[in-house]
DOKE-793823 format. One record per residue: residue number from 1; chain; x, y, z of N, C-alpha, C in turn. Coordinates in steps of 0.1 Angstrom, whole numbers, plus 5000, padded with zeros to 4 digits. Layout:
# residues N
@i = NUM, ch = A, nX = X, nY = Y, nZ = Z, caX = X, caY = Y, caZ = Z, cX = X, cY = Y, cZ = Z
...
END
This chain:
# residues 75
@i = 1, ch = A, nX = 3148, nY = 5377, nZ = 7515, caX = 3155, caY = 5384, caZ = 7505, cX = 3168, cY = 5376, cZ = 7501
@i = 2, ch = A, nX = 3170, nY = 5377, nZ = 7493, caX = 3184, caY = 5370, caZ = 7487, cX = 3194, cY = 5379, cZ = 7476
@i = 3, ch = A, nX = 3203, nY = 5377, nZ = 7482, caX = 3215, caY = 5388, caZ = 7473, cX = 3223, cY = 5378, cZ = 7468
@i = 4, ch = A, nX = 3224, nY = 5383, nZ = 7457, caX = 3245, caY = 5375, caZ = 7445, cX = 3255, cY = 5382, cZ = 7455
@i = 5, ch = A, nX = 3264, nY = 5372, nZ = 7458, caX = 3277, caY = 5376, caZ = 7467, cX = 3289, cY = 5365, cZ = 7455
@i = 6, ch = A, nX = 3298, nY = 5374, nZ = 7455, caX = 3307, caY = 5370, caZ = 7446, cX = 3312, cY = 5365, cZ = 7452
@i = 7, ch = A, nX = 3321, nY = 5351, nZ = 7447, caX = 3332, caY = 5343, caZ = 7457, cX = 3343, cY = 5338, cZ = 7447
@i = 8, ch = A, nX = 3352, nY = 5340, nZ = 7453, caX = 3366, caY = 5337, caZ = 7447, cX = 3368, cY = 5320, cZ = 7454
@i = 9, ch = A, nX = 3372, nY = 5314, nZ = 7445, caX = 3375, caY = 5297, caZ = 7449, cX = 3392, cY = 5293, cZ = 7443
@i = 10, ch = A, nX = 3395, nY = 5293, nZ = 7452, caX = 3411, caY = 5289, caZ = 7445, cX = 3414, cY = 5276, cZ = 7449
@i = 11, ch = A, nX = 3422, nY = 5270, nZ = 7438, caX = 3425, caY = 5251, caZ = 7440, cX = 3440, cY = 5253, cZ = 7446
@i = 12, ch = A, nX = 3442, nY = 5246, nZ = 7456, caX = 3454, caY = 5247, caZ = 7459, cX = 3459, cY = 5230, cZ = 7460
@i = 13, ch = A, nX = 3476, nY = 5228, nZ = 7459, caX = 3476, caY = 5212, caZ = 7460, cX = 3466, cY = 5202, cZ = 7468
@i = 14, ch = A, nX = 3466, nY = 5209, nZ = 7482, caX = 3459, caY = 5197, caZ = 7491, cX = 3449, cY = 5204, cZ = 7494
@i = 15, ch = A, nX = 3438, nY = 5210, nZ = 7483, caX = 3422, caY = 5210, caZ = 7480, cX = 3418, cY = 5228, cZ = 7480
@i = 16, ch = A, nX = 3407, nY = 5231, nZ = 7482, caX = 3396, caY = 5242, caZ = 7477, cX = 3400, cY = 5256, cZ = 7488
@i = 17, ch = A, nX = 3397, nY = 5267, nZ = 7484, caX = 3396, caY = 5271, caZ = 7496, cX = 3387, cY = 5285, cZ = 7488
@i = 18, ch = A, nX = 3379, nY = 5288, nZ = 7495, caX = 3367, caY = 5297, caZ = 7488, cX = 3362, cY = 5309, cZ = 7496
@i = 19, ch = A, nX = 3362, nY = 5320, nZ = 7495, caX = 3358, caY = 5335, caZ = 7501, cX = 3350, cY = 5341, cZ = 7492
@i = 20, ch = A, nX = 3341, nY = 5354, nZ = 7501, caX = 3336, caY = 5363, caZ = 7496, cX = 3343, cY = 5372, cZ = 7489
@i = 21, ch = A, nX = 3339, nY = 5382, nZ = 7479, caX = 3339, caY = 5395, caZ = 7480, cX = 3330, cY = 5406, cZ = 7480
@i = 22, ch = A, nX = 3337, nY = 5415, nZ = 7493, caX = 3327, caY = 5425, caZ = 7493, cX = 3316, cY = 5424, cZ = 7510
@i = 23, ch = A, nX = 3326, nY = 5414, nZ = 7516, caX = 3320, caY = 5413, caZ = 7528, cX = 3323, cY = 5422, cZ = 7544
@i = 24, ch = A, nX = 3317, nY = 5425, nZ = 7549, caX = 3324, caY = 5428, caZ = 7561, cX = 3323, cY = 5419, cZ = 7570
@i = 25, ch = A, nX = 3335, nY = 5414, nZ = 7573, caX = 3341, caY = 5406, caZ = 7579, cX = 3355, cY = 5395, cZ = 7572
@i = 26, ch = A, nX = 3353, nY = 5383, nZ = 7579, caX = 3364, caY = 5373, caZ = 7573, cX = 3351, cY = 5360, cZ = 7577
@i = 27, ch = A, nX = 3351, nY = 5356, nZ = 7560, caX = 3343, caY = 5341, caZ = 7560, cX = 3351, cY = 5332, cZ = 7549
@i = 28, ch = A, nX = 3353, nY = 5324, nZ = 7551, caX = 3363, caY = 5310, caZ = 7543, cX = 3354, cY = 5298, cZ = 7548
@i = 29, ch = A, nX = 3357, nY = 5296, nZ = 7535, caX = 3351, caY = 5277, caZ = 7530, cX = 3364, cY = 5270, cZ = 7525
@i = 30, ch = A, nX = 3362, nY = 5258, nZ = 7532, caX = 3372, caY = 5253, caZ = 7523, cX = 3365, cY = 5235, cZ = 7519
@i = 31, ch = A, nX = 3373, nY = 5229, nZ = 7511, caX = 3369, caY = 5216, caZ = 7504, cX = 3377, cY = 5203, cZ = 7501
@i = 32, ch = A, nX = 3374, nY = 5195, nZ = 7498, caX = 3385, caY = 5187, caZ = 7488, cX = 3379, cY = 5188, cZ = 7471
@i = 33, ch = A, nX = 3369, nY = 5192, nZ = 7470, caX = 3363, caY = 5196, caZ = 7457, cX = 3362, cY = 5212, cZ = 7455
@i = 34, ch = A, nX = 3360, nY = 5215, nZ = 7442, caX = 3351, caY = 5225, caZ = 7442, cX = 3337, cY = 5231, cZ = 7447
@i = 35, ch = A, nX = 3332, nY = 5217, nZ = 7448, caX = 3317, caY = 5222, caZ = 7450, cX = 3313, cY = 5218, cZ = 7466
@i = 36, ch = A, nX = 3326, nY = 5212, nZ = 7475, caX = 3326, caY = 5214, caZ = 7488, cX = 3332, cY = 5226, cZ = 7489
@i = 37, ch = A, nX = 3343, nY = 5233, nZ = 7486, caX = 3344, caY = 5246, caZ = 7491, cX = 3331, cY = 5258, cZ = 7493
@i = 38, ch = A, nX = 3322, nY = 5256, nZ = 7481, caX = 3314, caY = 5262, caZ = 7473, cX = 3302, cY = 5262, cZ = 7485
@i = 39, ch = A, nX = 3300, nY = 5251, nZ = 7490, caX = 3288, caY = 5248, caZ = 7498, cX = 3292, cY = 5253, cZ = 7511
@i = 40, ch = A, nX = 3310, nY = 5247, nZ = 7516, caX = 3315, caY = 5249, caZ = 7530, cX = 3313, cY = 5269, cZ = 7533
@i = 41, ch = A, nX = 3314, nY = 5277, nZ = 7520, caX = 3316, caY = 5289, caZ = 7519, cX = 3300, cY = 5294, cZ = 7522
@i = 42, ch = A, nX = 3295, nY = 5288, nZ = 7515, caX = 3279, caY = 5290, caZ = 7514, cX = 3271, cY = 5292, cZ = 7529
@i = 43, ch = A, nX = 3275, nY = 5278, nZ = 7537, caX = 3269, caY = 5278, caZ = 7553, cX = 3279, cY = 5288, cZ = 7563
@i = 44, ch = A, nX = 3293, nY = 5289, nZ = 7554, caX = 3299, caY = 5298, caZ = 7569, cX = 3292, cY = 5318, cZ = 7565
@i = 45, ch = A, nX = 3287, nY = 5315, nZ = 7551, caX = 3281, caY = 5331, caZ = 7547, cX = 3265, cY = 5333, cZ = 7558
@i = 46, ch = A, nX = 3258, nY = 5321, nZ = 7554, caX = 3246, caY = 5322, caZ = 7563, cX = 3246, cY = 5320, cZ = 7578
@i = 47, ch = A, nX = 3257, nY = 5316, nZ = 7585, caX = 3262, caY = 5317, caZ = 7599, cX = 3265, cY = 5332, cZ = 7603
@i = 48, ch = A, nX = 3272, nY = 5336, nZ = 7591, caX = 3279, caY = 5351, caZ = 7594, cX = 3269, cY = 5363, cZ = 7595
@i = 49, ch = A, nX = 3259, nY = 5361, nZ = 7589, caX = 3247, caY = 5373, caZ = 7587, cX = 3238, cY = 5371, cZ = 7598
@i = 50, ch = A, nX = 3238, nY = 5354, nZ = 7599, caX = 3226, caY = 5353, caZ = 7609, cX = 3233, cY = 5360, cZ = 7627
@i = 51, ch = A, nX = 3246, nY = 5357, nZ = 7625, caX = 3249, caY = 5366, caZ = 7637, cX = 3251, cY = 5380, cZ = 7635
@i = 52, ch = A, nX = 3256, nY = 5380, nZ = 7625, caX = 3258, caY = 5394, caZ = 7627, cX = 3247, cY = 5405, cZ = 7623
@i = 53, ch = A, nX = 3240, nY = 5399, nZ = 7612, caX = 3229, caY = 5409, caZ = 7608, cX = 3236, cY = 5412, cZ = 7592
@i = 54, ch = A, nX = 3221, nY = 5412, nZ = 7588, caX = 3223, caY = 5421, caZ = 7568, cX = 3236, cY = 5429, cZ = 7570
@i = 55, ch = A, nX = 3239, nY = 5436, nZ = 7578, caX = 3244, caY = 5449, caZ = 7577, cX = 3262, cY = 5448, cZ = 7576
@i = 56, ch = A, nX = 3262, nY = 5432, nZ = 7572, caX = 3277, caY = 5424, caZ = 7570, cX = 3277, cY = 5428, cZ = 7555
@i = 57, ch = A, nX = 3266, nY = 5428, nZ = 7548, caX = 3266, caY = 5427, caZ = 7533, cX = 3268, cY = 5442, cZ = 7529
@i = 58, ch = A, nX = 3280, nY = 5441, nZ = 7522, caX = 3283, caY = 5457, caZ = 7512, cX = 3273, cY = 5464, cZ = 7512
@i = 59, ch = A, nX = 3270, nY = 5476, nZ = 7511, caX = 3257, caY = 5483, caZ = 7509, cX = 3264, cY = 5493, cZ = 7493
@i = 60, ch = A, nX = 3277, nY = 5488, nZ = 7493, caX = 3283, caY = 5495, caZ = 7480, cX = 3284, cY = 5489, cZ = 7473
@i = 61, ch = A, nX = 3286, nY = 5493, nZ = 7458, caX = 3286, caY = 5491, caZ = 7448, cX = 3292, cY = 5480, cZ = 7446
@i = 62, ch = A, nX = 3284, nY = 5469, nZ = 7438, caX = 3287, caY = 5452, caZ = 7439, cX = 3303, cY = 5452, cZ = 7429
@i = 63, ch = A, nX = 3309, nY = 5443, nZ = 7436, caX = 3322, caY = 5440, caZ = 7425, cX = 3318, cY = 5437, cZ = 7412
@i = 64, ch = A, nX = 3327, nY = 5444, nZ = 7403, caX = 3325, caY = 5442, caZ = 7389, cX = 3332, cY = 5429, cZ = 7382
@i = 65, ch = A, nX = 3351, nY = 5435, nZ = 7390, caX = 3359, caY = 5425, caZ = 7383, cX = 3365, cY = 5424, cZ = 7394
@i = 66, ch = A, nX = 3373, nY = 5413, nZ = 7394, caX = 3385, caY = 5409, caZ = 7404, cX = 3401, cY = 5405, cZ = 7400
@i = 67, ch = A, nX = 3407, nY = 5411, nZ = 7401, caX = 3420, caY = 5406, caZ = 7397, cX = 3429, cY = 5399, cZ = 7407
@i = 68, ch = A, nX = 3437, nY = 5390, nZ = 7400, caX = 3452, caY = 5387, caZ = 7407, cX = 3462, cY = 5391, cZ = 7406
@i = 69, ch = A, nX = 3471, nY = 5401, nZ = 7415, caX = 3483, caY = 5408, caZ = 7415, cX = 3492, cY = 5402, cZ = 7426
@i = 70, ch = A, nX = 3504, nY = 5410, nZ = 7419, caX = 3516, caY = 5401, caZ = 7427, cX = 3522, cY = 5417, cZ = 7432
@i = 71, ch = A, nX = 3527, nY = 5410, nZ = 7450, caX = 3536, caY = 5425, caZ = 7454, cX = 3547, cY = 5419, cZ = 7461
@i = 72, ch = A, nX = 3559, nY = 5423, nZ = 7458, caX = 3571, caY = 5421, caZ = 7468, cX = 3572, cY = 5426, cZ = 7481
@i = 73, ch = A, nX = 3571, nY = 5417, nZ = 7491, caX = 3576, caY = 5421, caZ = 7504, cX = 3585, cY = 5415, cZ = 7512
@i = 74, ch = A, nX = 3597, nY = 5418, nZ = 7520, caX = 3606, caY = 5419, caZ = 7526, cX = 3600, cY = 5406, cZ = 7530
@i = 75, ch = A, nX = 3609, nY = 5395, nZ = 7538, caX = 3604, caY = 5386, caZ = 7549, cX = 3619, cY = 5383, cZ = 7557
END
């Protein structure tokens, strides 16, 4: 079976760095390209299910939209 899993890919100065949304758990890809983050993201998603099992993948309602918000915190 094969499911659409949304992935956020952000370019940062020194290269890619690529996540799910809508996963349970924490899986990151990262790259010097786009389409190495894309792929690195790809095998750490099919590592993560095959241990853990389907039951990593949302069973709720698939993301629609995603935004980027900014919050102020003390440091």
């Amino acid at each position: 079976m094969e499911q659409q899993i949304e992935i956020i890919v952000e370019k940062h100065s020194d290269g890619y760095v690529a996540y799910p949304l809508g996963l349970r758990g924490v899986v990151v890809g990262e790259g010097d390209s786009y389409e190495d983050a894309l792929a690195d993201v790809r095998s750490a998603l099919r590592f993560h299910i095959e241990t853990f099992g389907p039951n990593v993948l949302s069973d709720e309602t698939p993301v629609l939209e995603a935004f980027v918000a900014e919050a102020a915190v003390s440091v």
